[in-house]
PDB file of N, CA, C and O in Angstrom:
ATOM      1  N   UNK A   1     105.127 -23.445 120.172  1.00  0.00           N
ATOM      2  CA  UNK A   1     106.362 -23.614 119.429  1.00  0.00           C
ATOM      3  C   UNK A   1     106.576 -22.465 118.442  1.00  0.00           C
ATOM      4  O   UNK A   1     107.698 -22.123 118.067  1.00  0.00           O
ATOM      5  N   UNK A   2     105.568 -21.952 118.086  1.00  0.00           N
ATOM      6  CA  UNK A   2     105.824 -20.973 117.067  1.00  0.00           C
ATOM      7  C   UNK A   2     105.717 -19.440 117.278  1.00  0.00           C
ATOM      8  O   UNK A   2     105.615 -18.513 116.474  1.00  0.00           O
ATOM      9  N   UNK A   3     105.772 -19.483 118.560  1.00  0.00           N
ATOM     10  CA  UNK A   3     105.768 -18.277 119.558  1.00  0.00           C
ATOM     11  C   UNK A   3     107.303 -18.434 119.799  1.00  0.00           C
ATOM     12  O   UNK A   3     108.053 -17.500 119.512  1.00  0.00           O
ATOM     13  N   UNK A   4     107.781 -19.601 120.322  1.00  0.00           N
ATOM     14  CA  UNK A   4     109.377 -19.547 120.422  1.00  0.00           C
ATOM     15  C   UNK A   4     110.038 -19.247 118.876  1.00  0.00           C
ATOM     16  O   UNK A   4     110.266 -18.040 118.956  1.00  0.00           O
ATOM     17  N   UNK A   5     110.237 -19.443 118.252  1.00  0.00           N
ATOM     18  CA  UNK A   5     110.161 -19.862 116.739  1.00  0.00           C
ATOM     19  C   UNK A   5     110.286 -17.923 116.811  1.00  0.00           C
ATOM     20  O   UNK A   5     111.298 -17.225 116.767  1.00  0.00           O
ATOM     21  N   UNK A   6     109.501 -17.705 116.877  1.00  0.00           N
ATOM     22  CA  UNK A   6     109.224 -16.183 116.205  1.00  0.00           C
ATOM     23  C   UNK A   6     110.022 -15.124 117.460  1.00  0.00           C
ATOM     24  O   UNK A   6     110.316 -13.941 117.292  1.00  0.00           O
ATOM     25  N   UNK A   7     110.235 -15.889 118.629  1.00  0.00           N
ATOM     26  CA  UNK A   7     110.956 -14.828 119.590  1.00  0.00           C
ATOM     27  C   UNK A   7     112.619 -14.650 119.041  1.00  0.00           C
ATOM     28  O   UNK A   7     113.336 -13.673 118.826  1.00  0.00           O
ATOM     29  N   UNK A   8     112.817 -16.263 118.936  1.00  0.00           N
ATOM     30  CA  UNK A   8     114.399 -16.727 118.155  1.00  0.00           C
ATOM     31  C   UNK A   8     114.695 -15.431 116.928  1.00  0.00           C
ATOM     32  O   UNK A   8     115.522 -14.520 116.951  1.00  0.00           O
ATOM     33  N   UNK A   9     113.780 -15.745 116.019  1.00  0.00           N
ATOM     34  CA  UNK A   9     114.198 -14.671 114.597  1.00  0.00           C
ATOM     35  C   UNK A   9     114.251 -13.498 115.408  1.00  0.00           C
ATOM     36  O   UNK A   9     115.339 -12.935 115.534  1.00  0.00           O
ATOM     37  N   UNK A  10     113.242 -13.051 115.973  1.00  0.00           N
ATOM     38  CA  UNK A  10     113.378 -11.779 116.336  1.00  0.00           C
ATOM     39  C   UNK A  10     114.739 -11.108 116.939  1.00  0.00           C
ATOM     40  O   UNK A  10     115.285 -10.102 116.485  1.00  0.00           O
ATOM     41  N   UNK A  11     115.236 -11.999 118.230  1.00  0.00           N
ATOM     42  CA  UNK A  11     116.735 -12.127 118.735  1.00  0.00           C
ATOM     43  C   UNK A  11     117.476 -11.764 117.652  1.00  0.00           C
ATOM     44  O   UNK A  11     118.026 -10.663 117.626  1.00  0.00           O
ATOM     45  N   UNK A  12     117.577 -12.649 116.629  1.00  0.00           N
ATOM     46  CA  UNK A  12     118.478 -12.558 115.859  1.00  0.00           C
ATOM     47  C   UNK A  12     118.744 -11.631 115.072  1.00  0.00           C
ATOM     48  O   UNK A  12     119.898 -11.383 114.720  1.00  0.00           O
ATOM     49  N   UNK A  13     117.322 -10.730 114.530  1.00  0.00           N
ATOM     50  CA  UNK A  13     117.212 -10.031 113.841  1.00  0.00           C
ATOM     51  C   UNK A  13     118.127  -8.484 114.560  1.00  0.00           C
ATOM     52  O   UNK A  13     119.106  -7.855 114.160  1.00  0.00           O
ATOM     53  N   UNK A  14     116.961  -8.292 116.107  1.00  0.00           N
ATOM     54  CA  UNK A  14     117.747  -7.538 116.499  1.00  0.00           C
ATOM     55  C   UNK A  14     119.708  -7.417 116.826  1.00  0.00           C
ATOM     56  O   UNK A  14     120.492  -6.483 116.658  1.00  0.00           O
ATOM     57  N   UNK A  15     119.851  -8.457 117.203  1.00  0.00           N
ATOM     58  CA  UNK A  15     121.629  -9.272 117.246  1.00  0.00           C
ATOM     59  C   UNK A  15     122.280  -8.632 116.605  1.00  0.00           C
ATOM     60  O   UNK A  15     123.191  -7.903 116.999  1.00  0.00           O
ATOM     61  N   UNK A  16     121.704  -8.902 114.848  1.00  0.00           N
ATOM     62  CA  UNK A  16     122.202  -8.302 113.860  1.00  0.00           C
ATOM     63  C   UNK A  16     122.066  -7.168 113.288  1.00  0.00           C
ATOM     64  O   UNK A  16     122.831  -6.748 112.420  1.00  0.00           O
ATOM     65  N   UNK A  17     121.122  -6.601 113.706  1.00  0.00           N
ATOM     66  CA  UNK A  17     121.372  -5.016 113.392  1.00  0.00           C
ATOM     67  C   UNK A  17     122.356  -4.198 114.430  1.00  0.00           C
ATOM     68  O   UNK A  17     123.045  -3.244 114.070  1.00  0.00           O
ATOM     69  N   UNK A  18     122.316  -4.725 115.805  1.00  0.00           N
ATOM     70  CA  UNK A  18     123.481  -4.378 116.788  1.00  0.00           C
ATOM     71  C   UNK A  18     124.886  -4.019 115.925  1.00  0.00           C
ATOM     72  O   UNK A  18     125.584  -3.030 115.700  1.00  0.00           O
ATOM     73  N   UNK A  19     124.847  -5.891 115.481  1.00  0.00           N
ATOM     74  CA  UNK A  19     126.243  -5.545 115.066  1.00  0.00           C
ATOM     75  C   UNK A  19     126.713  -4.735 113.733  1.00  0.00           C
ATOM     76  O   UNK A  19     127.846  -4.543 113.291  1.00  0.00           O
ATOM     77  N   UNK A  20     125.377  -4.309 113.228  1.00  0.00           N
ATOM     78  CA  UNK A  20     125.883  -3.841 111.470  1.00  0.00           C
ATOM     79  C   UNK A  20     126.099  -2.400 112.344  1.00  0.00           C
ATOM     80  O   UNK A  20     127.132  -1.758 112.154  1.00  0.00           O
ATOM     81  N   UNK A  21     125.100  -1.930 113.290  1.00  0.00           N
ATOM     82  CA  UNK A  21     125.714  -0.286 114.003  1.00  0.00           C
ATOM     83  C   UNK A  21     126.822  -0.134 114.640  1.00  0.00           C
ATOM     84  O   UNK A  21     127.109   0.957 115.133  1.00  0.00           O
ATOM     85  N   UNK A  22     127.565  -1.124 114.727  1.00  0.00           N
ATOM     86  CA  UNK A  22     129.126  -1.303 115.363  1.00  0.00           C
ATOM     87  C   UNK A  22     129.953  -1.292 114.254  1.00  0.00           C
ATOM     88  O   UNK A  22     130.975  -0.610 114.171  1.00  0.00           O
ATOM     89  N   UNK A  23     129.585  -1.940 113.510  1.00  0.00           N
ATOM     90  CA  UNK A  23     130.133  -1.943 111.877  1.00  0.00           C
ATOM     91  C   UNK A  23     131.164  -3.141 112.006  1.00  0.00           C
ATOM     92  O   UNK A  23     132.286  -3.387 111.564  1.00  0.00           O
ATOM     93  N   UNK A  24     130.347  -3.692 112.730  1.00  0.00           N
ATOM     94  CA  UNK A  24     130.888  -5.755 112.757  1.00  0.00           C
ATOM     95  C   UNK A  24     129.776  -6.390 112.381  1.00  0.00           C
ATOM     96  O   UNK A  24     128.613  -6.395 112.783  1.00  0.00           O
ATOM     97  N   UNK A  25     130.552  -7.091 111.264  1.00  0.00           N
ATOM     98  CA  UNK A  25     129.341  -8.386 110.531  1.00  0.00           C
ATOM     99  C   UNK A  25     128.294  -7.640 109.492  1.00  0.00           C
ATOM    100  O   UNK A  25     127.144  -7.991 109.228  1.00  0.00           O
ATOM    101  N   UNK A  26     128.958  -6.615 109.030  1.00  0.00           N
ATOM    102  CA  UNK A  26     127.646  -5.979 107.511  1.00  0.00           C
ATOM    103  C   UNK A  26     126.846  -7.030 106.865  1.00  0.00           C
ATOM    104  O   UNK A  26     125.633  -7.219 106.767  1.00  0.00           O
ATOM    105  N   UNK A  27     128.043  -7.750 106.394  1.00  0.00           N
ATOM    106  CA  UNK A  27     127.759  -9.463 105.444  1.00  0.00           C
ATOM    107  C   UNK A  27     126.713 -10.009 106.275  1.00  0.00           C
ATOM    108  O   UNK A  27     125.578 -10.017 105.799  1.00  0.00           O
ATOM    109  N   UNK A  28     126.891 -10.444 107.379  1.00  0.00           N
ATOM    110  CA  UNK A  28     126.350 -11.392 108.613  1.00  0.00           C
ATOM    111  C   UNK A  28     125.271 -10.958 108.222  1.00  0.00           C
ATOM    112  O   UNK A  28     124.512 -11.717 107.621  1.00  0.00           O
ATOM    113  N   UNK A  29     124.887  -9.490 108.486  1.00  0.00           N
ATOM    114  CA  UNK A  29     123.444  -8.470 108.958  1.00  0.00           C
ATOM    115  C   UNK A  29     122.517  -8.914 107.451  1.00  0.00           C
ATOM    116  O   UNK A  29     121.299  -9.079 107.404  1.00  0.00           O
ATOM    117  N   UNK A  30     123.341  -9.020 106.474  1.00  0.00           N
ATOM    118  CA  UNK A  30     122.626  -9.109 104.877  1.00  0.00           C
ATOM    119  C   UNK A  30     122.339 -10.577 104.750  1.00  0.00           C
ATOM    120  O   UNK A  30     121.334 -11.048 104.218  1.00  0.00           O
ATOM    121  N   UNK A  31     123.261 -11.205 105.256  1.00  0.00           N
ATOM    122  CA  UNK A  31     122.552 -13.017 105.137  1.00  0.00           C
ATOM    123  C   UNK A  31     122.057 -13.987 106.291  1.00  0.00           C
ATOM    124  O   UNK A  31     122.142 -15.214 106.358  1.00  0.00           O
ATOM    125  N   UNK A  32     121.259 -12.638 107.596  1.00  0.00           N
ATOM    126  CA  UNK A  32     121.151 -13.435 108.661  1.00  0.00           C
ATOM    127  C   UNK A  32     120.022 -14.137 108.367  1.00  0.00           C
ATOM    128  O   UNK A  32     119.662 -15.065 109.091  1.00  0.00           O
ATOM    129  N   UNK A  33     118.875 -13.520 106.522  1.00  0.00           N
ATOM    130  CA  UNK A  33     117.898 -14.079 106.018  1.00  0.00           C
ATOM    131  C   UNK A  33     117.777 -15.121 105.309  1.00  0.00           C
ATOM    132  O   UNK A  33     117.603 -14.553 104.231  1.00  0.00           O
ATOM    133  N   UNK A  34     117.730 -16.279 105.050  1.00  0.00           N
ATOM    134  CA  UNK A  34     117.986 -17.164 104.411  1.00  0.00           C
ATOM    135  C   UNK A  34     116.456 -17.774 103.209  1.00  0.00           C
ATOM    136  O   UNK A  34     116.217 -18.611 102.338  1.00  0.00           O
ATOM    137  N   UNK A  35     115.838 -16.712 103.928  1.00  0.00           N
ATOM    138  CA  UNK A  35     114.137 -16.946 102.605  1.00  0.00           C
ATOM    139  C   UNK A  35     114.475 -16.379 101.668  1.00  0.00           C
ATOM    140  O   UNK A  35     115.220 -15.400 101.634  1.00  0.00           O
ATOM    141  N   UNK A  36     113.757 -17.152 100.421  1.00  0.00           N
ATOM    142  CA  UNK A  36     114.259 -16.429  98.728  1.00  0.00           C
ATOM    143  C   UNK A  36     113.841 -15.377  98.900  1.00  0.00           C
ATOM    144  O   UNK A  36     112.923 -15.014  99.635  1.00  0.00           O
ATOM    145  N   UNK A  37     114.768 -14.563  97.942  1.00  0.00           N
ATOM    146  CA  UNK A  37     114.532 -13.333  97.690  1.00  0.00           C
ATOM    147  C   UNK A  37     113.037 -12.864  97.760  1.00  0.00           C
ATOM    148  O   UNK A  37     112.502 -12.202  98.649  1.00  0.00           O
ATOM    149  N   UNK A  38     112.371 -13.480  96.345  1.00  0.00           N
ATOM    150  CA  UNK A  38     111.040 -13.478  96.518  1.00  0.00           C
ATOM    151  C   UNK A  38     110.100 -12.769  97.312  1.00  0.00           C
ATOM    152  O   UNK A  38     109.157 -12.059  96.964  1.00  0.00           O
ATOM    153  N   UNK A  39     110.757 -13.260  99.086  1.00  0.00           N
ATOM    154  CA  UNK A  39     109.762 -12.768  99.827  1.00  0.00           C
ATOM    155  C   UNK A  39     110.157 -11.901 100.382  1.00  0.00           C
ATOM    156  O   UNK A  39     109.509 -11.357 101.277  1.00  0.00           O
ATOM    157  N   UNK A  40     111.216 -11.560 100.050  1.00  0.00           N
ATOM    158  CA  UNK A  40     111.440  -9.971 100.343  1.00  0.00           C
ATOM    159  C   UNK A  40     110.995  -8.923 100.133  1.00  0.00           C
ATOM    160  O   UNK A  40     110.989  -8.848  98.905  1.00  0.00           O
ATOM    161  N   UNK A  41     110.397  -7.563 100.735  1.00  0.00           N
ATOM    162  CA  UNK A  41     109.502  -6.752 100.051  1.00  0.00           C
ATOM    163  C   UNK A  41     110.573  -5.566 100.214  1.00  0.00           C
ATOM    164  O   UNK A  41     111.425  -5.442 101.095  1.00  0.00           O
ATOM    165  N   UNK A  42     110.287  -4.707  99.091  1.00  0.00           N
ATOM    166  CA  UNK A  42     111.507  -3.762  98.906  1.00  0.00           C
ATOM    167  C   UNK A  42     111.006  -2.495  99.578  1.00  0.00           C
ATOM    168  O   UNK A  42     109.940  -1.946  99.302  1.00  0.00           O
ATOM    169  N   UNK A  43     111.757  -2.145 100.359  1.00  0.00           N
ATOM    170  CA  UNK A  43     111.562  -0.760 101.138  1.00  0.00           C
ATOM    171  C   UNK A  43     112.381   0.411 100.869  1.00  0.00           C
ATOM    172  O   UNK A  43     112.613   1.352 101.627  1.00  0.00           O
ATOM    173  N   UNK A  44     112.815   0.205  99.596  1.00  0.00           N
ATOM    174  CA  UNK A  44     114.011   1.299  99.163  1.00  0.00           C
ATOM    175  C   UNK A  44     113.707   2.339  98.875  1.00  0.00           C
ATOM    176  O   UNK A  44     112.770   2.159  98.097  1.00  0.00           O
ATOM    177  N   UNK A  45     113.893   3.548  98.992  1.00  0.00           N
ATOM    178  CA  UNK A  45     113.294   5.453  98.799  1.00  0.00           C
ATOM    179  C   UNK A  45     114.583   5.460  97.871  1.00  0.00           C
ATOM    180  O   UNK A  45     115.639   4.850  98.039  1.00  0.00           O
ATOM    181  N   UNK A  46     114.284   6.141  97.056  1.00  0.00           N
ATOM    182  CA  UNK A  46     114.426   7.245  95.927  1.00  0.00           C
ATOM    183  C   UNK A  46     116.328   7.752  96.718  1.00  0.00           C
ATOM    184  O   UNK A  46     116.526   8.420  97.733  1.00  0.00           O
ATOM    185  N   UNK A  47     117.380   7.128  95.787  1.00  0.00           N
ATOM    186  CA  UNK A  47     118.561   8.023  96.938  1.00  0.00           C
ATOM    187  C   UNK A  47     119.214   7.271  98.194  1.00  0.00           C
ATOM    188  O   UNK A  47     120.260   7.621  98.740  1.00  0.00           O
ATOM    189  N   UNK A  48     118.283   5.993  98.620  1.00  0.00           N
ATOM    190  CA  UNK A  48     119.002   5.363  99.651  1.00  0.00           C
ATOM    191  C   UNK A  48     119.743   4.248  98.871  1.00  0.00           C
ATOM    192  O   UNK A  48     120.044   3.990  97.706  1.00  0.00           O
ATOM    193  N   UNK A  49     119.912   3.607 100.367  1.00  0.00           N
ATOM    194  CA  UNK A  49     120.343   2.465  99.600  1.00  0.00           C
ATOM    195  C   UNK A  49     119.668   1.190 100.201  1.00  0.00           C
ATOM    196  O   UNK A  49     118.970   1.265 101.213  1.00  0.00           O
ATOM    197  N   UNK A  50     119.931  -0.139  99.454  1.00  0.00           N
ATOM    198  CA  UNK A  50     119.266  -1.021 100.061  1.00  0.00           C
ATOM    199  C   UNK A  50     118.688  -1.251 100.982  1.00  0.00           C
ATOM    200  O   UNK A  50     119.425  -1.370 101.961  1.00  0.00           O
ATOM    201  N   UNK A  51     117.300  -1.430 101.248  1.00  0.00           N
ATOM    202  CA  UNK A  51     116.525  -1.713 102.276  1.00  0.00           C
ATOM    203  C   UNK A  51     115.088  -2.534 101.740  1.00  0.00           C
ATOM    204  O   UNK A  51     114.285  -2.292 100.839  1.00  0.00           O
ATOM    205  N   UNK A  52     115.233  -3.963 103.094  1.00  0.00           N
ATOM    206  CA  UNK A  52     113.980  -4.972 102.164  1.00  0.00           C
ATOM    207  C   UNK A  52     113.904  -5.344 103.466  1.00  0.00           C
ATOM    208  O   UNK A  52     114.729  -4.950 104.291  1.00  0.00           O
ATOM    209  N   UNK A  53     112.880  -6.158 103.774  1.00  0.00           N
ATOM    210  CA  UNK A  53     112.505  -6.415 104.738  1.00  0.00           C
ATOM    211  C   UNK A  53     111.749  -7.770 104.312  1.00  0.00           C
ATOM    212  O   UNK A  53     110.770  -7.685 103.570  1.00  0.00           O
ATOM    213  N   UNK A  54     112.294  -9.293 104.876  1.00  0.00           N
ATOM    214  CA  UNK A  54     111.478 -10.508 104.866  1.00  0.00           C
ATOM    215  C   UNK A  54     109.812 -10.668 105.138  1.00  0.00           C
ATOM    216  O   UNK A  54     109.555 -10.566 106.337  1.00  0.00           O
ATOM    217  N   UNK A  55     108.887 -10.846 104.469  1.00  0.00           N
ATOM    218  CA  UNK A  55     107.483 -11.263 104.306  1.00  0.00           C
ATOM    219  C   UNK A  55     107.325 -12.273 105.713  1.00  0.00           C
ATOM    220  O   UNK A  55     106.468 -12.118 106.582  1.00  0.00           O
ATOM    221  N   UNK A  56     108.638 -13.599 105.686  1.00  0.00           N
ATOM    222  CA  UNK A  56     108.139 -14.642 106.600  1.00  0.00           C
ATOM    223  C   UNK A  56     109.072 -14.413 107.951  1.00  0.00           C
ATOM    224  O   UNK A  56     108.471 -14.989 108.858  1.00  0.00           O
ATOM    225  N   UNK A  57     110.131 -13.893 108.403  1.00  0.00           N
ATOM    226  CA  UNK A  57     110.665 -14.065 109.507  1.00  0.00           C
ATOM    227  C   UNK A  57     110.756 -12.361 110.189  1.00  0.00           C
ATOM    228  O   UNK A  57     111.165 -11.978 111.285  1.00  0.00           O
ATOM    229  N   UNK A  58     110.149 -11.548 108.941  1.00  0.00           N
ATOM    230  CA  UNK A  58     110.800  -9.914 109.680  1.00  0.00           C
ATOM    231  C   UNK A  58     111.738  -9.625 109.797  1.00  0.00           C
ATOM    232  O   UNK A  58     111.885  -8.742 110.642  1.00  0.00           O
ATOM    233  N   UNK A  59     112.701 -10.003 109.254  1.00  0.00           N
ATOM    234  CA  UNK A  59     114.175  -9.583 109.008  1.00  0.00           C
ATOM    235  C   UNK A  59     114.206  -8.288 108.508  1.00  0.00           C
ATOM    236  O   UNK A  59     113.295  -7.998 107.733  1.00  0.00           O
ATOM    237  N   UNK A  60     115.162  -7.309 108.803  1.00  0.00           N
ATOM    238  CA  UNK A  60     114.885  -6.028 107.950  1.00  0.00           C
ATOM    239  C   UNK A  60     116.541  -6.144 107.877  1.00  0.00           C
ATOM    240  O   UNK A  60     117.205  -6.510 108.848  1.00  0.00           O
ATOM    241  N   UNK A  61     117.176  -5.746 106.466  1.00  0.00           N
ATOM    242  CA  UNK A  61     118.218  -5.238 106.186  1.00  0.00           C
ATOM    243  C   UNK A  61     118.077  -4.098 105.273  1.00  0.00           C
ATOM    244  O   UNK A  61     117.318  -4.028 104.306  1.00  0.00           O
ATOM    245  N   UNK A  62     119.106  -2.997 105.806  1.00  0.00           N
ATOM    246  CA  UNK A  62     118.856  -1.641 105.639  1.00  0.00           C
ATOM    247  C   UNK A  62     120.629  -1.199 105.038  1.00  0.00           C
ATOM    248  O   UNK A  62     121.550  -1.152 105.854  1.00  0.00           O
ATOM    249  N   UNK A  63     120.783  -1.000 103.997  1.00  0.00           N
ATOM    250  CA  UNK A  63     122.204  -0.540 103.301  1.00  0.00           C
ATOM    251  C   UNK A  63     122.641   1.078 103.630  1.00  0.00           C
ATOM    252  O   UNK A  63     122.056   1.710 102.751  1.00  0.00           O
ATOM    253  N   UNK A  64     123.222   1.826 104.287  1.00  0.00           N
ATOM    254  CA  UNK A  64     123.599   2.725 104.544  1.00  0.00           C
ATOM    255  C   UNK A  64     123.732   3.810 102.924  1.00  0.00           C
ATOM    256  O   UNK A  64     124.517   3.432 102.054  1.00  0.00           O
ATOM    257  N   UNK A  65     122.997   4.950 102.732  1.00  0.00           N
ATOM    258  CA  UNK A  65     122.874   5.303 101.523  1.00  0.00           C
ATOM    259  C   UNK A  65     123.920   6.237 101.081  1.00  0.00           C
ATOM    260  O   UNK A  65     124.666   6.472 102.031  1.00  0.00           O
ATOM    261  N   UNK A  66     124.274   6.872  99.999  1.00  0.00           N
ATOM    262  CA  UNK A  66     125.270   7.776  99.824  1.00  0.00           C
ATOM    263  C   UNK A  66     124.970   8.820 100.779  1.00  0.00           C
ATOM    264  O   UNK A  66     123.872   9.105 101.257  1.00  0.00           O
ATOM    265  N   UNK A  67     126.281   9.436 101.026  1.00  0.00           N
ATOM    266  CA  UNK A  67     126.863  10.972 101.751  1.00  0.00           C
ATOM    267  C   UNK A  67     127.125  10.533 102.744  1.00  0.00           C
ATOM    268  O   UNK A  67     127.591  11.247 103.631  1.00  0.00           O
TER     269      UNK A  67
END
């Protein structure tokens, strides 16, 4: 079950980065995570922009940075 469980997020995860590179569903792509913040670990460089990535499901949302 938790092999299915973890294929599902994954789907989704990928789903939604599809659509943030089409530039349908940005919002969608930023709340396809629904774990507190908390377990978000911050992957942000110096100059970009938002990028964190979920501790429990692997979600990665990545904010397109200036220029």
């Amino acid at each position: 079950m938790r092999a299915v469980v973890a294929q599902a997020l994954s789907l989704q995860t990928q789903i939604m980065a599809l659509l943030a590179l089409l530039g349908q569903g940005e919002e969608a792509a930023e709340s396809a995570c629904e774990h507190p913040d908390d377990e978000r670990m911050n992957m942000r460089t110096m100059g970009a922009g938002e990028h964190w990535r979920c501790r429990l499901c692997g979600h990665e949302y990545r904010e397109p940075g200036p220029g």
